[in-house]
C-alpha positions as CSV (number, residue, x, y, z in Angstrom):
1,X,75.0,25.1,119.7
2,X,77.2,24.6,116.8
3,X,76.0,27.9,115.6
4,X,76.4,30.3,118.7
5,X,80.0,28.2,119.0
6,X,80.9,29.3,115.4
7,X,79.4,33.3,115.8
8,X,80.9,33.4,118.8
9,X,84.5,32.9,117.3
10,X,83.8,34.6,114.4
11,X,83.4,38.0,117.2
12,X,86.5,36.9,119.3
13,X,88.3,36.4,115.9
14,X,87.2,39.7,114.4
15,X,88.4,41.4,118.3
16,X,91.9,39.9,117.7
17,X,92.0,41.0,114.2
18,X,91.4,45.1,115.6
19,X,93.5,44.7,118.8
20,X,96.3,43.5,116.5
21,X,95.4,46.3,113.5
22,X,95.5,49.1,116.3
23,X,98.6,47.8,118.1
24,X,100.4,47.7,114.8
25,X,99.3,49.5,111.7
26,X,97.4,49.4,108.6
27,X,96.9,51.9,106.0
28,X,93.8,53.9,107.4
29,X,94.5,56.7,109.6
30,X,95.2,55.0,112.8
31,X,98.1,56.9,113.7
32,X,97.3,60.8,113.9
33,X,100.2,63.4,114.6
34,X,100.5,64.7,117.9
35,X,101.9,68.1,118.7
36,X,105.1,68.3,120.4
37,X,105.8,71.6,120.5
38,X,103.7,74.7,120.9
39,X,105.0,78.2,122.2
40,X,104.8,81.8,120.9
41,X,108.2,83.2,119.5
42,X,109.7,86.8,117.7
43,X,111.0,85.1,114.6
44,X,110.1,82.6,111.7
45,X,109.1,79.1,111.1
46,X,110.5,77.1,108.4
47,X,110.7,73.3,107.3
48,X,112.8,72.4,103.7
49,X,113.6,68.8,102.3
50,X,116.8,70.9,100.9
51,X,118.3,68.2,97.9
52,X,116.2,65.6,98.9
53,X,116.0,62.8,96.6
54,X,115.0,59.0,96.5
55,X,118.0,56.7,97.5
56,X,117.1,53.5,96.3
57,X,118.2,50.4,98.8
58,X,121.2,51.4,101.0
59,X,123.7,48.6,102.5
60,X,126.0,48.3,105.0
61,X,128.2,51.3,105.7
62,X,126.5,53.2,102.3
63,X,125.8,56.6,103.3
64,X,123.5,59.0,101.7
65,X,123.6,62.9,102.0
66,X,121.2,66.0,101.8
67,X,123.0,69.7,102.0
68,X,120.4,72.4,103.0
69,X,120.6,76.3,102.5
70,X,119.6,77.3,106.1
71,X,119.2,81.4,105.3
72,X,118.4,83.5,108.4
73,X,119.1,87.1,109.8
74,X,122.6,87.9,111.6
75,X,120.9,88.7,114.7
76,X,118.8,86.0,114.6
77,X,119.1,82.6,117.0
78,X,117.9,79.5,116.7
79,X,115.1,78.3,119.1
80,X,114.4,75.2,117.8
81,X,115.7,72.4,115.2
82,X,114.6,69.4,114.0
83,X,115.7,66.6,111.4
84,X,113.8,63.8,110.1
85,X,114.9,61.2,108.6
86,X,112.6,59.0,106.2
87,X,112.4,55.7,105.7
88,X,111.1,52.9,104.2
89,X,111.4,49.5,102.5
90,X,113.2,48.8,105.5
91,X,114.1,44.6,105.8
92,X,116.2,42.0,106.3
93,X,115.5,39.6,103.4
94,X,112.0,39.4,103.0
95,X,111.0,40.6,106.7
96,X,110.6,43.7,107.6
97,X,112.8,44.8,110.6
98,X,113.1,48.5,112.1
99,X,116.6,49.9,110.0
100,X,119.7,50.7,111.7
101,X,121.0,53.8,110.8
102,X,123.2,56.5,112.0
103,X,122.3,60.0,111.5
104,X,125.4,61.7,111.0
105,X,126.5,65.5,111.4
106,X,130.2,67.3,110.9
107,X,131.6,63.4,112.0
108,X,129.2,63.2,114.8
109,X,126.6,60.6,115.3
110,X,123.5,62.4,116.4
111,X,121.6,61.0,119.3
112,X,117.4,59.6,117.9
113,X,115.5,62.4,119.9
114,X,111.8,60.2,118.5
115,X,111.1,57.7,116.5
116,X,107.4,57.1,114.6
117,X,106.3,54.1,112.5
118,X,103.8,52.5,110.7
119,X,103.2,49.6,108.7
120,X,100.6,48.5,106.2
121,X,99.5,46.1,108.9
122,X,98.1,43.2,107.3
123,X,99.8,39.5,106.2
124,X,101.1,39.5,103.3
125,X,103.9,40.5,100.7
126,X,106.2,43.2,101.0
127,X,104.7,44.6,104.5
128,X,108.0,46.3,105.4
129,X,108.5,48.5,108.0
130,X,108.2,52.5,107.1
131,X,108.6,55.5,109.6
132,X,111.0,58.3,110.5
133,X,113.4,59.2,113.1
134,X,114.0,62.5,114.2
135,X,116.7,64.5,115.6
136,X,117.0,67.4,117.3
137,X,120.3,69.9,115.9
138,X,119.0,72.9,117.8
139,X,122.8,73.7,119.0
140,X,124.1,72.1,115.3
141,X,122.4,73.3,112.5
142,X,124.5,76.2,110.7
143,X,124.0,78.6,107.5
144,X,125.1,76.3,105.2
145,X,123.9,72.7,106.7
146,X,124.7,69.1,105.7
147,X,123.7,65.6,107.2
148,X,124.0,62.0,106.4
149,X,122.4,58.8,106.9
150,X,124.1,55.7,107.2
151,X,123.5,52.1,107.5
152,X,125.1,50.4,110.5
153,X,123.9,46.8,110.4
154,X,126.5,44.7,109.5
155,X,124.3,41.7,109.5
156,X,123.0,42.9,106.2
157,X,119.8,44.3,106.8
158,X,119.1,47.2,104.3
159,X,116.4,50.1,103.9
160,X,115.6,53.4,101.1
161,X,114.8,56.8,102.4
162,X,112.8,59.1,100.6
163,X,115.4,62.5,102.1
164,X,115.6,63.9,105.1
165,X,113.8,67.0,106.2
166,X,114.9,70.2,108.4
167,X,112.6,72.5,110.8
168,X,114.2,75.5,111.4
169,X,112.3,78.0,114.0
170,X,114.2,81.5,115.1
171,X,114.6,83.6,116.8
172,X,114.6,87.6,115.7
173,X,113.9,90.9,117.8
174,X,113.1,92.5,114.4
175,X,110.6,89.8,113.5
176,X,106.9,89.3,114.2
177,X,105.2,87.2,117.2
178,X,104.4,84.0,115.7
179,X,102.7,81.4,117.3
180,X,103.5,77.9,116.5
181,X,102.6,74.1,117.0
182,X,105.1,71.2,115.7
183,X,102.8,67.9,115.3
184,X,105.0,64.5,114.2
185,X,104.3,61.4,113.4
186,X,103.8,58.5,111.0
187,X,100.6,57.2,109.8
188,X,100.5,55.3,106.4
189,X,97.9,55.7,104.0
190,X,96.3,54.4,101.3
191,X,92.4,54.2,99.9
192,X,93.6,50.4,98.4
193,X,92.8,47.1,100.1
194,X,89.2,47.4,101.5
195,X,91.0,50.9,103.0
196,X,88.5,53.8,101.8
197,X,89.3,57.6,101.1
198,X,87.5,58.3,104.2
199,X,89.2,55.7,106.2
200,X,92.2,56.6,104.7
201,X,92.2,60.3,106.2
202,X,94.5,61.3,109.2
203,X,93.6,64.6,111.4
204,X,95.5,66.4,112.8
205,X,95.1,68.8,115.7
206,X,96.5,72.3,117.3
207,X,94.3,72.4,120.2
208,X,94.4,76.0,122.1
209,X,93.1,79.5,122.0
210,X,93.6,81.8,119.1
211,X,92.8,85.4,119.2
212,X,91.1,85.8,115.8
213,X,91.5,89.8,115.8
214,X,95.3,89.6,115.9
215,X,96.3,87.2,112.9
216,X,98.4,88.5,110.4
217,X,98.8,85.4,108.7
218,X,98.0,81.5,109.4
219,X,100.1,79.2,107.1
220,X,100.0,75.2,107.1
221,X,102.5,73.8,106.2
222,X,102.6,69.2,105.9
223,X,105.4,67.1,104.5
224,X,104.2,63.3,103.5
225,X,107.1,61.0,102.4
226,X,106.1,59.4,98.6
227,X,103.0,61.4,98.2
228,X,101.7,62.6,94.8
229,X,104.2,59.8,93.4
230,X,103.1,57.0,90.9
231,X,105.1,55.0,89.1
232,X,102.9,55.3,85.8
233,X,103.3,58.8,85.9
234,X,99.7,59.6,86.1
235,X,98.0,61.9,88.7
236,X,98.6,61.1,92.1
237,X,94.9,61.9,93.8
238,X,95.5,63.5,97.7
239,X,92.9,65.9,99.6
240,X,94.1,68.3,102.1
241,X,91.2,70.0,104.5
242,X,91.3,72.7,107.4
243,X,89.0,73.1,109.8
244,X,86.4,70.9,107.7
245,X,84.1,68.3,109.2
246,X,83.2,66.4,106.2
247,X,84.0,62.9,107.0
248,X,81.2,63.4,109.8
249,X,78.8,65.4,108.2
250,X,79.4,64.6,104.2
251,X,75.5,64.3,104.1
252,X,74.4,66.9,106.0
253,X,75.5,70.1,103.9
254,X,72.8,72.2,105.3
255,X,73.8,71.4,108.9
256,X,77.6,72.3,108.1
257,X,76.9,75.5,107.2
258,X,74.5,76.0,110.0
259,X,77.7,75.6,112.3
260,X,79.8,77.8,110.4
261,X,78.1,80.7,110.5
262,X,77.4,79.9,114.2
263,X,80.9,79.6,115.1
264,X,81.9,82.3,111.9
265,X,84.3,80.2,110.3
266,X,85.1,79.1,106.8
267,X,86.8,75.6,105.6
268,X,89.3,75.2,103.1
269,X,89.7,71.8,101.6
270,X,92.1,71.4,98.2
271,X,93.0,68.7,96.1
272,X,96.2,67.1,94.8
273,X,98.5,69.0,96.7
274,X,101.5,66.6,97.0
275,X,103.6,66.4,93.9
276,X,106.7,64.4,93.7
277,X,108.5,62.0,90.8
278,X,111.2,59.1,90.6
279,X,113.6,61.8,91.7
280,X,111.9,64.0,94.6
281,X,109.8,62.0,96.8
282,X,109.2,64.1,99.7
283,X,105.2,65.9,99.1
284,X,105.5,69.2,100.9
285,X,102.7,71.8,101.0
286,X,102.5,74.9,102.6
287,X,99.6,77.3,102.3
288,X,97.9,80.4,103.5
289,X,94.8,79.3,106.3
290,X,94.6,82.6,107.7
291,X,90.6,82.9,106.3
292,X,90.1,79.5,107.8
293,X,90.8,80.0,111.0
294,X,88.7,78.9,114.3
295,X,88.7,80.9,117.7
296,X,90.0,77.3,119.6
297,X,90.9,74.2,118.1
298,X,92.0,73.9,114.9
299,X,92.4,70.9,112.9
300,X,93.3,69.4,109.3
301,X,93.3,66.4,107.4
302,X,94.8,64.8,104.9
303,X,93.2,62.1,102.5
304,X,94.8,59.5,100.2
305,X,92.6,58.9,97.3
306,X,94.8,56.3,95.7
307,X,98.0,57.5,95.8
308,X,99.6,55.7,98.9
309,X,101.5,58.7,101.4
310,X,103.1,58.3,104.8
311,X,102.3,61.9,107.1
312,X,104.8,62.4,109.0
313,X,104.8,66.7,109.6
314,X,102.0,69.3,109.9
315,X,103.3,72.4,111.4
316,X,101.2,75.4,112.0
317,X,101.9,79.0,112.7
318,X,100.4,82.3,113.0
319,X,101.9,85.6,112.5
320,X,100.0,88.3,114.6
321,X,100.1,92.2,114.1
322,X,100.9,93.6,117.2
C-alpha cells in the first residue's frame, strides 16, 4: 500500500512538474511563433537590427538608443511596421520581474501593440525573465528612423536588452507581388540542463497555399536575441532547417526521401547560422528557400546545440513573376 501510495505521488508530482513547465517556460521549444500577419502586397519586405548593440543593465530613467537607415522608393508607402524591443536579465534584485520600460519615438511614448516571454522555467539561480515587446510605427517610422528604450520603474527594478529590431514592409506600384507571413514570438532555448538539441528546437509554421509555378524568389529570414554568442569566444553551434522532418524521422532516411519525391520537395537544413559578439547580440539570418519550397504548408526550425538563443522573428516571403 505504501508502494502504490508513493508511485502514485511520484505521477501526480511529475503532472504538476509539466502543467507548471508548460504554463511557464523552460528552455525546450515550448513556445513556437505564431504568425500574425499574412497578406499578398506590390512591394518589399525587410527586417534590420540597424546599430543594435548589447546595453548592459539599464536603471531608472537610463535610456538606450538604436538609429536605423530605413531606405525605400519615393513612391513607395508603408503597409506595415513593426519594432521589437529585446529584453532580458530583467529583475528586481535577485527575482525576476517583467521590466518596465517605455518605448519612445520623436518624444512620444509608443503604445505595447504584444508582448512575448519566456523563461528558463525551472528553480534556481538567475531564472530572470527574458522576452520582447513589440510595437507597431506603421504611421511613424520615417527615412531616417530612431527609437529609444527607457526604464520607468522608479522602485529600482532594472533589465539589458540585446537592441531593438525594425520590420519594414511597402508598398510600391513598380515592385513585384510578394506574399508574406510575419510569425512572433519568444521561445528560449538551450540543449543544457537535461534540455536536448532535439528538444531544444522550435518550428515554426506559414500554413497556406503556394502556387509553386509562380515563385520568383522564397527568402527566410529569423532574428534570435544572443544567438551565435559565447563568452569564450568559441563557436556558437545553432541548426536552422526548412521544410525538413528530421526530428520525426532522423532514423528513417529512406522513408524521408520516399515523401519527398512524392510530394517533389527538397529540404534545406544549415548550420551555425547566428553569429554575434560582446558588441552585436542580435543573430539575424536571411536566406534564399526558394528550392525548398512545398505546395501548402511550410515550416522551419531552429535548433540550439549549446549555444543558448531566444526566437523571437521568422518572416517569410515570396516574390512571384507575374
Amino acid at each position: 500500500m505504501q508502494m502504490r501510495s508513493r508511485t502514485l505521488f511520484k505521477i501526480v508530482f511529475a503532472l504538476i512538474l509539466l502543467l507548471v513547465s508548460s504554463a511557464s517556460g523552460s528552455y525546450a521549444g515550448d513556445k513556437p511563433l505564431n504568425t500574425v500577419f499574412h497578406d499578398k502586397v506590390h512591394g518589399k519586405v525587410f527586417f534590420t537590427p540597424g546599430d543594435s548593440r548589447y546595453s548592459g543593465v539599464i536603471n531608472y530613467n537610463e535610456t538606450y538608443t538604436v538609429n536605423f537607415d530605413v531606405g525605400m522608393p519615393m513612391n513607395a508607402k508603408v503597409k506595415l511596421a513593426r519594432l521589437y524591443a529585446y529584453y532580458v536579465w530583467s529583475k528586481d534584485g535577485t527575482i525576476g520581474v517583467y521590466p518596465t520600460m517605455e518605448v519612445i519615438d520623436d518624444d512620444v511614448i509608443l503604445t505595447e501593440a504584444a508582448n512575448y516571454t519566456d523563461n528558463k522555467g525551472f528553480v534556481g539561480l538567475y531564472d530572470f525573465f527574458s522576452g520582447v515587446n513589440v510595437y507597431d510605427v506603421t504611421n511613424r517610422v520615417s527615412e531616417n528612423y530612431q527609437a529609444a528604450i527607457k526604464n520607468a520603474d522608479a522602485d529600482g527594478s532594472t533589465f539589458c536588452t540585446q537592441g531593438i529590431g525594425l520590420l519594414v514592409i511597402y508598398e510600391c506600384q513598380d515592385c513585384p507581388l510578394v506574399e508574406y507571413w510575419v510569425n512572433e514570438g519568444a521561445d528560449m532555448l538551450y540543449a543544457d540542463y537535461g534540455i536536448t538539441p532535439g528538444m531544444a528546437t522550435s518550428k515554426i509554421y506559414f500554413n497556406g497555399d503556394v502556387e509553386l509555378k509562380n515563385i520568383k524568389k522564397a527568402s527566410l529570414i529569423t532574428a534570435a536575441p544572443s544567438a551565435g554568442y559565447t563568452a569564450s569566444g568559441e563557436t556558437a553551434h545553432n541548426r536552422l532547417y526548412f521544410n525538413e522532418e528530421e526530428s520525426g524521422l532522423g532514423s528513417f532516411s529512406f522513408l524521408k526521401e520516399l515523401l519527398k519525391l512524392v510530394f517533389r520537395y527538397e529540404s534545406g537544413i544549415w548550420s551555425d547560422v547566428y553569429f554575434s559578439n560582446d558588441i552585436v547580440q542580435i543573430g539575424v539570418d536571411e536566406r534564399d528557400v526558394s528550392n525548398y519550397m512545398k505546395p501548402s504548408n511550410n515550416f522551419a526550425a531552429v535548433q540550439d546545440n549549446y549555444d543558448y538563443m531566444m526566437l523571437t522573428n521568422a518572416i517569410l516571403y515570396i516574390e512571384e513573376n507575374r
